[in-house]
N, C-alpha and C positions, 0 to 999 in steps of 0.2 A: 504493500500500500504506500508504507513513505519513499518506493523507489519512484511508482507511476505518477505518486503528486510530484518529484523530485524532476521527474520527466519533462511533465505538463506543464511547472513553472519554469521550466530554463526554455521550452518552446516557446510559450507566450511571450518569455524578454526575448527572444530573437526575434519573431516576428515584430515585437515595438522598434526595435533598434532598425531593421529593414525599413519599416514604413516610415521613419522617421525623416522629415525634410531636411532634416540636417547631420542625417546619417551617411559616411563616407560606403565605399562598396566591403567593408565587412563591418559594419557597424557604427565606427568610429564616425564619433560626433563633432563636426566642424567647430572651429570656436565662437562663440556668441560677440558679436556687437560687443558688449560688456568685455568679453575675455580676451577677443584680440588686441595683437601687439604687430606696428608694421615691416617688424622683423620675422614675424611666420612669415611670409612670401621671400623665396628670393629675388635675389637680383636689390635690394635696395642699397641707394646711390647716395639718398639727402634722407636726410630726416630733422627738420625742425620743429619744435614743439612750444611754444611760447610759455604756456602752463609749467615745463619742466626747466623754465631758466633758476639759476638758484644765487644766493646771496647778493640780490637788487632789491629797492621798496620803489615804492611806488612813485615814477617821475623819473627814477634812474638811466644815467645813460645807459646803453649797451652796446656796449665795446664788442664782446663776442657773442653769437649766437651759435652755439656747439651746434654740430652735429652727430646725433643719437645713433646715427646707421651704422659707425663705429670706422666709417672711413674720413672723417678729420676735414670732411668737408665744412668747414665753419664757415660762416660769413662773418667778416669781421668790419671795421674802419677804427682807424687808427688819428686821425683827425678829430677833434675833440668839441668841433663845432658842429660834425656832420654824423654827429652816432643818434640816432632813434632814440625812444625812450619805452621805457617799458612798462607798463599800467596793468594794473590790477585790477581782478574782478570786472573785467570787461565783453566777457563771455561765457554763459552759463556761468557764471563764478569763479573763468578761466581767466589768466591775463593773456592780453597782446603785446605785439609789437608794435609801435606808431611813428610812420615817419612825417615830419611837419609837413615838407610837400614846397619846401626850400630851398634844400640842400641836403638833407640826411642820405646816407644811400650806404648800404652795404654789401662790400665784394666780395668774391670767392680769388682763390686763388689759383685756378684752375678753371675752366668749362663746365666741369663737374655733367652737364646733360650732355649725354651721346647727338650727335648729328640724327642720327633714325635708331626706332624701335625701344619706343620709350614710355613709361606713362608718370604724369606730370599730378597730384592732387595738391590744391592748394585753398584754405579756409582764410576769407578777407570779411571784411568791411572798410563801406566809407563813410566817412565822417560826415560830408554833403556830397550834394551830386556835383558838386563844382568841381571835385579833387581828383586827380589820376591816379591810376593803380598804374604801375610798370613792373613787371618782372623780366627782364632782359635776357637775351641769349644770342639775339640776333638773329635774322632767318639771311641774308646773303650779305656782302659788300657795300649795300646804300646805308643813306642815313636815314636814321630816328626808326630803325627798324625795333621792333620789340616783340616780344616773345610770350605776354600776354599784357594786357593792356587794356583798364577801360578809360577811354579819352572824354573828358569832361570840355578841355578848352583847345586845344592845338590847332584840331581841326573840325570844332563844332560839336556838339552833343554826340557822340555816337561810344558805342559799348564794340570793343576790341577782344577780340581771340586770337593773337597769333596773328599779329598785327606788321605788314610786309609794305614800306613804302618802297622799295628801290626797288621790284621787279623781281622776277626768281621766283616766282610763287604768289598763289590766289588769299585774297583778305577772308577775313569770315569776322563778316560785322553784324550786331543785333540788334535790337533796340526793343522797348527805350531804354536809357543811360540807369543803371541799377537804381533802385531806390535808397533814401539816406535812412541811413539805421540799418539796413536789412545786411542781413549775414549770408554772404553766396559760398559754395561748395565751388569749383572751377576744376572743371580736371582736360587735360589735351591727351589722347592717346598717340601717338603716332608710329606708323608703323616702316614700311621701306617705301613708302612711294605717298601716302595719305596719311592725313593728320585730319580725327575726327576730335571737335571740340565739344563739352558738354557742360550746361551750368544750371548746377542746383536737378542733377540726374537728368535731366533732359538734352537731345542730342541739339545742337545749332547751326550744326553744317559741318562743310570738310571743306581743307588745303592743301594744297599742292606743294607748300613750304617746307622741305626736309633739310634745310642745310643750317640746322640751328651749332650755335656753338663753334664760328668761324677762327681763324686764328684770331689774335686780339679783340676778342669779344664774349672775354667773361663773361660771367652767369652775375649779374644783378641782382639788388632790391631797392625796391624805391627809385628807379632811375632807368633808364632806357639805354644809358651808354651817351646820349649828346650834350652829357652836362650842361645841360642851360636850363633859367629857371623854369621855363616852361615846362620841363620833361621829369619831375620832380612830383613823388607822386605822397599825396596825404594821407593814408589808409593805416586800416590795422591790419597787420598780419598773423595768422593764430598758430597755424601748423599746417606745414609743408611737405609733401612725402614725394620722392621722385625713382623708378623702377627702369633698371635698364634692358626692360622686352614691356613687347606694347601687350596691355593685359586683355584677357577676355570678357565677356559680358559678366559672367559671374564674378571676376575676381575682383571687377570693375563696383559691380555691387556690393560686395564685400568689404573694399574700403570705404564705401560712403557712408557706409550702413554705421562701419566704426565711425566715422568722424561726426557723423550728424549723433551720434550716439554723445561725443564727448562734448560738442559744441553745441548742440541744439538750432542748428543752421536752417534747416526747412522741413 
């Protein structure tokens, strides 16, 4: 008798474990929103995390902005007029990164993004719709190229993905211009030939731009690469994850799922 119940209940948990949505092919259960970490996936390149900066209060400049993915990709600046600041409790009870929209702008020291086959997640706000977001990489040779970008004044109201003036590659513009206060999720996949962009899980087109990360054209923050006040971007930065193979629809969900999990984005 306690062999056949012994039987019947290790059936039933197998059959739970099979039916389960978040059951792997022998049962193993994916990790929950809550449990992941964006070091379960390989291939990660960047990882910023605003929330996990440590010994700053609130207002502080920020000199360095580590990177978590354990490859020493920091952004840093060393100029003491032009480091961001770090704020508190500005996100779900998370801090940000905030750069004036002046002159702040934080480098890498290295490209750190592959040219192709890549996926990019990146959690913003603006401050008002007036302000630009820039994240730089470059997509060819021209100027004030930028790498995401929503353009408040340069060239008129319009919301940027992978923003391409010189030629080389198709723009992917949306509109309207984000809303102030609202918190966007932004991820760029790109893979060997196409770059599909999406904001706030939804898709907004695709570009032909794959030549990100040219020689002399560091990876950015807050700045687009043509130093002038114009190009100079306002926003909060929360946390950045960047993967070098362009991910699936699942693994795509999978990160948002964490991040709207941590930040409460949309």
């Amino acid at each position: 008798m306690r062999i056949a119940f012994s039987i019947i209940a290790c059936t039933l948990l197998a059959c739970c474990a099979i039916q389960s949505p978040q059951a792997g092919p022998v049962g193993f259960r994916l990790p929950s929103a809550a449990q992941f970490s964006p070091t379960n996936l390989p291939g990660l390149i960047l990882w910023l995390d605003a929330s996990q900066i440590s010994g700053l209060s609130d207002g502080d400049s920020v000199t360095n902005w580590l990177d978590l993915s354990g490859n020493s990709n920091n952004a840093t600046q060393s100029t003491a007029s032009k480091r961001p600041t770090y704020q508190t409790n500005e996100q779900n009870g998370r801090a940000g990164v905030l750069g004036d929209g002046t002159d702040d702008v934080l480098d890498f020291s290295s490209a750190v993004i592959p040219r192709t086959n890549f996926s990019f997640y990146v959690v913003l706000r603006q401050p008002s719709t007036a302000s630009l977001l820039r994240i730089a990489g470059n997509c060819d040779s021209g100027s004030i190229d930028g790498f995401i970008l929503i353009n408040g004044s340069l060239e008129g109201p319009r919301y940027w993905i992978l923003r391409n003036s010189g030629g080389g590659g198709s723009d992917i513009s949306m509109s309207p211009v984000p809303s102030t206060g609202t918190t966007y999720v932004l991820r760029l996949i790109m893979g060997a030939s196409v770059t599909t962009a999406y904001v706030n899980g939804a898709s907004r087109g695709t570009s032909t731009c794959v030549a990100l990360g040219v020689s002399g054209q560091n990876l950015q923050l807050f700045n687009d690469g043509a130093s002038s006040a114009a190009c100079y971007s306002n926003c909060y930065l929360f946390e950045i994850l960047a993967y070098n193979t362009a991910h699936d629809l699942q693994t795509q969900s999978q990160i948002e799922s964490y991040l709207n999990n941590r930040w409460s984005a949309y």
